[in-house]
C-alpha positions in Angstrom: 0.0 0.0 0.0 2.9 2.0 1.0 4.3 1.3 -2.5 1.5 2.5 -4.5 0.8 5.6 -2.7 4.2 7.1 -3.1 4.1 5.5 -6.7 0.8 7.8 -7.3 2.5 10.5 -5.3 5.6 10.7 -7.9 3.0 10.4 -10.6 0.9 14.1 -9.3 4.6 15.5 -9.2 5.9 14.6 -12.1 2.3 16.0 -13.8 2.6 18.9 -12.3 6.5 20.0 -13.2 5.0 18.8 -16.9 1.7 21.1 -16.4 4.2 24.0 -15.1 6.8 24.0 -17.6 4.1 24.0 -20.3 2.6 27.1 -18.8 6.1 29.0 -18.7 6.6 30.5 -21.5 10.0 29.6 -23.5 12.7 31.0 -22.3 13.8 34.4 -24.1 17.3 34.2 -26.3 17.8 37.5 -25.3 16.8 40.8 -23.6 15.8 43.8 -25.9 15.2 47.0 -24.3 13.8 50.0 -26.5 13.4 53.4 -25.2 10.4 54.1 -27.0 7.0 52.0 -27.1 6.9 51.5 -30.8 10.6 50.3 -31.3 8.8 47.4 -28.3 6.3 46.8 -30.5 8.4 46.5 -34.0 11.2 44.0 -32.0 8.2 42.0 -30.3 7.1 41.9 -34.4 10.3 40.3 -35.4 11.4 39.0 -32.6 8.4 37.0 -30.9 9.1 35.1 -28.2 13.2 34.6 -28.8 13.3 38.3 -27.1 12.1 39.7 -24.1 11.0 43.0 -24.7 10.6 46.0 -22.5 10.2 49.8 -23.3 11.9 52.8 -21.1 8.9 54.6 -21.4 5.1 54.6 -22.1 2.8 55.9 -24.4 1.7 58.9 -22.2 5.3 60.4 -21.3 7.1 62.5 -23.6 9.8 60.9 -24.3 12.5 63.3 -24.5 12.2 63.9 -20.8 12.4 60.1 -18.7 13.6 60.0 -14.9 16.4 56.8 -14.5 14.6 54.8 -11.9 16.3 52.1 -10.4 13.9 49.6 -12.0 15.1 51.1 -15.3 18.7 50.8 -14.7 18.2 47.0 -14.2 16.3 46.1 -17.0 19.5 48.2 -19.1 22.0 46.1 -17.3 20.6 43.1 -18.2 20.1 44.2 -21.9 21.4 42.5 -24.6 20.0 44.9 -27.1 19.0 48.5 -27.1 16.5 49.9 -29.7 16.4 53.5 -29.7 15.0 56.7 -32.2 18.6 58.3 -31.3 18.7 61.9 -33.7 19.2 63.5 -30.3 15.5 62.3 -28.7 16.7 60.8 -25.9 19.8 62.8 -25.3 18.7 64.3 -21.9 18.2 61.0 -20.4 19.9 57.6 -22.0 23.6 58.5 -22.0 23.2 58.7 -18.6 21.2 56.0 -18.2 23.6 53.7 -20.0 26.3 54.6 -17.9 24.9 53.6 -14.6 23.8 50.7 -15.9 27.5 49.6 -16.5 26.9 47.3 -19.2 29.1 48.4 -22.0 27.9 46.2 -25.0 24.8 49.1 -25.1 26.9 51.9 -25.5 26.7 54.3 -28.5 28.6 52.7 -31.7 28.4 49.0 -30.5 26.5 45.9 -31.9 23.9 46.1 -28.6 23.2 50.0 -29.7 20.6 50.5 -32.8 19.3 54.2 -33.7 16.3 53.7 -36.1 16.6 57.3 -36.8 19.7 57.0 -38.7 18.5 54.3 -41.1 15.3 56.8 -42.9 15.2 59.7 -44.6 15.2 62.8 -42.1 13.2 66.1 -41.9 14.0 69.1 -40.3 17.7 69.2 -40.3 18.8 72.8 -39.6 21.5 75.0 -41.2 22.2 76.0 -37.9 21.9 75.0 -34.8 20.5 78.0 -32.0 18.8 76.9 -28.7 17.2 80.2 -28.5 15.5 78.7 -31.4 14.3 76.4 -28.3 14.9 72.1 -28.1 15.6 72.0 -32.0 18.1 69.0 -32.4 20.9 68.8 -34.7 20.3 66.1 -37.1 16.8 66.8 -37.6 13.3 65.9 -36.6 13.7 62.6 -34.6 9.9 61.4 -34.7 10.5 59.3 -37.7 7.9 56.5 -36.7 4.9 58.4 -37.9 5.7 57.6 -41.4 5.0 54.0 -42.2 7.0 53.6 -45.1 9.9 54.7 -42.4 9.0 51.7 -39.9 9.9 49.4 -43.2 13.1 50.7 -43.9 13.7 50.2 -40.1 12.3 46.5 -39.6 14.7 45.3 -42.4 17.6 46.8 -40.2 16.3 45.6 -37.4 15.8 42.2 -38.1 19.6 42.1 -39.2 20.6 43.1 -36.2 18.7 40.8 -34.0 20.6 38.4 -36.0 24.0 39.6 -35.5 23.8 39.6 -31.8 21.6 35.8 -31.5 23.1 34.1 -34.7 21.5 30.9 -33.5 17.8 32.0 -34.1 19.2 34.4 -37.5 16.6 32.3 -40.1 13.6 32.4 -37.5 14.2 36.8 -37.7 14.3 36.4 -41.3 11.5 34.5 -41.9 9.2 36.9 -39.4 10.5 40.0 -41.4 9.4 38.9 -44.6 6.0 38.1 -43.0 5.7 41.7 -41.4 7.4 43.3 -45.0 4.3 41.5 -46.7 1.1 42.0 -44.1 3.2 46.0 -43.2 3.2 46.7 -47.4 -0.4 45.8 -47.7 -1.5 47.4 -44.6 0.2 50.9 -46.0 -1.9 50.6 -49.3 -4.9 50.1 -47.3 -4.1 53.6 -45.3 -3.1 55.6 -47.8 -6.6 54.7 -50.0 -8.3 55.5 -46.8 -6.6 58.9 -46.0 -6.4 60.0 -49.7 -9.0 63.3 -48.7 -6.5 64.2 -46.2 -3.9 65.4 -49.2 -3.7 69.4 -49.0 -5.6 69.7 -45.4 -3.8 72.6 -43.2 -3.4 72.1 -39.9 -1.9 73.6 -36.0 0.1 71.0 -34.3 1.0 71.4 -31.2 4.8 70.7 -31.3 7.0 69.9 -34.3 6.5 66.1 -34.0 4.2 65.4 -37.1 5.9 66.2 -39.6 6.5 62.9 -40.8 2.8 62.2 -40.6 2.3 65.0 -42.7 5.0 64.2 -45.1 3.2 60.8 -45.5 -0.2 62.2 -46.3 0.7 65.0 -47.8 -0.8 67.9 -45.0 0.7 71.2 -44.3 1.1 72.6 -41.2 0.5 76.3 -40.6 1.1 77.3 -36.9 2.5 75.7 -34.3 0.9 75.7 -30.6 4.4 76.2 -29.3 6.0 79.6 -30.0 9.2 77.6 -30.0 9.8 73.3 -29.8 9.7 72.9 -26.5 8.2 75.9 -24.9 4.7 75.8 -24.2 2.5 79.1 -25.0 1.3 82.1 -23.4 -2.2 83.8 -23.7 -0.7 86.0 -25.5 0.8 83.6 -28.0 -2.2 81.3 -28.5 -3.7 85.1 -29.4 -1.6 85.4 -31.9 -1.6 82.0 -33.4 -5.6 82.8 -33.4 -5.4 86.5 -35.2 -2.8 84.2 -38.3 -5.6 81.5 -38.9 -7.6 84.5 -39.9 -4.8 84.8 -42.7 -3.9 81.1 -42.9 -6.9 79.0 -41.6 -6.4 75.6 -40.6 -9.0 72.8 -41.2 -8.0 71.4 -37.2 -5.7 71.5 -34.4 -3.6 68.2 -34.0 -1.7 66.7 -30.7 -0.3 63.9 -29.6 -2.1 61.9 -26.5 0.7 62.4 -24.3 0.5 66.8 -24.8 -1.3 68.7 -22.8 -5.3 69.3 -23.8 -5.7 72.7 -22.5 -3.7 74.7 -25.6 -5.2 72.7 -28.5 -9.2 73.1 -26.9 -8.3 76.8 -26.1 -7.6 77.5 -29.6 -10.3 74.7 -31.0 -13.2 76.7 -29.4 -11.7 79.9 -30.5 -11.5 79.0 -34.3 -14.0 76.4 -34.6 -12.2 73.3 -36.0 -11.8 70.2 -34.3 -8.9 69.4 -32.0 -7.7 65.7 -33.2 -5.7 63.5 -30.6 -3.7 60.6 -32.0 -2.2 57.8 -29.8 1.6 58.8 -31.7 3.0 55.3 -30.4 1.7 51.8 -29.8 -0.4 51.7 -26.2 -1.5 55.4 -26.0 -5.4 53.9 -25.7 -7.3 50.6 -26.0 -7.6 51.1 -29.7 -3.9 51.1 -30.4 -2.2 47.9 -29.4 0.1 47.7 -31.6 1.5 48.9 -35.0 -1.0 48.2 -37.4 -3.7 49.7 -35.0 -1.7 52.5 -34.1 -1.5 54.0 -38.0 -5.7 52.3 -38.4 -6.8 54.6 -34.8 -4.4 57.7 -36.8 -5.9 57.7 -39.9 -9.4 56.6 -39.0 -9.3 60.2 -36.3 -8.1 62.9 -38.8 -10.6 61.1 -41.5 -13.5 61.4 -39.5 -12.1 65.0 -38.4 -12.5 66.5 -41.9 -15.7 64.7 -43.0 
């Protein structure tokens, strides 16, 4: 009797180490650490479950301004990989960051560092660079993500890289890159059908971080809510952005989730046209989980702005 109970009793264990391990998920090749929530959401693309993926910030914090936690400075010790915009967007913040973290292979110029910035096209780049011209930075307008034809050009680099620092899992990257070039190339022909009435619409953004939204679908912007990038307005500004729509109206006043409300309804109430919120990166709201619904949620609000 004594026999078969502990017979039965080594049975229920070994059931339940089998029942555990098969609700753990695989283990993670390696650790990927991206300081902005739609670089998370491109490697979690590409990478699926060979990475663990974490972002250094949210979808509601600006990201050129992030406090280094000590929760943050683990998760960049233990990185393998760090996916960043770079173009001078996280300048106040990551060099630091990096350097209390202590782990080297993350540091600017090596394998562990990747700047998506520097493999698209940029905007903005000034002739000169003035900080009384407020935060302009140096090698242009680092909110490259709101162009989808950007995020291509920056998933085929990515992908490459993911296989250079986990060679073991390099055909499994390939082979989910292709699949995201295919399902991302027909997703952008579905959006830019969808948002073909937006081509020539003027517009007020808040702060210079559309621009490659605009690019993409062909807007123009003709005020700014900020009297310089960076600075946030005055009465007395929004006055005068108000009197130059009479000159130069504007169909509606665009911002990102993360900005401040109070500007854009100010001067929305005042000129009567809409103030549009978009998410700008992946997890601003329930209706933008990831990539594809980020750009469906952006187009679908200015659409439905201008109808």
């Amino acid at each position: 009797m004594r026999t078969l109970t502990k017979s039965v009793s080594n049975k229920l264990l070994a059931a339940g180490a089998l029942a555990l391990s098969l609700a753990l998920p695989a283990q993670a090749a390696i650790n990927v650490l991206t300081c902005e929530p739609e670089w998370a959401a491109l490697t979690t693309e590409l990478a699926g479950d060979k990475a663990s993926v974490s972002s250094a910030t949210n979808a509601l914090q600006d990201p050129h301004r992030v406090e280094a936690r000590p929760g943050l400075i683990a998760r960049t010790r233990n990185a393998d990989l760090l996916v960043c915009t770079g173009l001078d967007l996280e300048a106040g913040w990551l060099p630091l960051l990096v350097q209390q973290s202590g782990n080297a292979k993350i540091a600017k110029g090596q394998p562990g560092y990747f700047e998506a910035g520097s493999f698209v096209p940029r905007l903005d780049v000034p002739a000169k660079l003035d900080r009384a011209e407020g935060d302009v930075h140096a090698f242009g307008n680092p909110h490259v993500h709101l162009n989808p034809h950007n995020i291509a050009l920056i998933s085929a680099q990515l992908a490459k890289r993911l296989a250079a620092i986990d060679p073991a899992n390099a055909a499994y990257y390939a082979a989910r890159q292709a699949d995201f070039a295919g399902r991302w190339s027909q997703a952008m022909r579905k959006w830019e059908t969808q948002a073909a009435p937006l081509r020539g619409l003027t517009l007020v953004e808040h702060h210079r971080n559309m621009e490659y939204l605009m690019s993409w679908l062909g807007m123009r912007q003709v005020g700014t809510l900020e009297p310089k990038p960076g600075v946030e307005p005055s009465a007395a500004q929004l006055g005068q952005l108000l009197a130059q729509l009479q000159q130069q109206p504007a169909k509606l006043v665009l911002r990102a989730a993360y900005q401040d409300e109070r500007a854009s309804n100010w001067l929305s109430q005042r000129a009567h046209i809409p103030a549009v919120v978009v998410p700008f990166t992946v997890g601003a709201d329930k209706e933008s989980g990831d990539l594809f619904a980020l750009f469906d949620t952006t187009v679908q609000r200015l659409t439905q702005a201008v109808k």
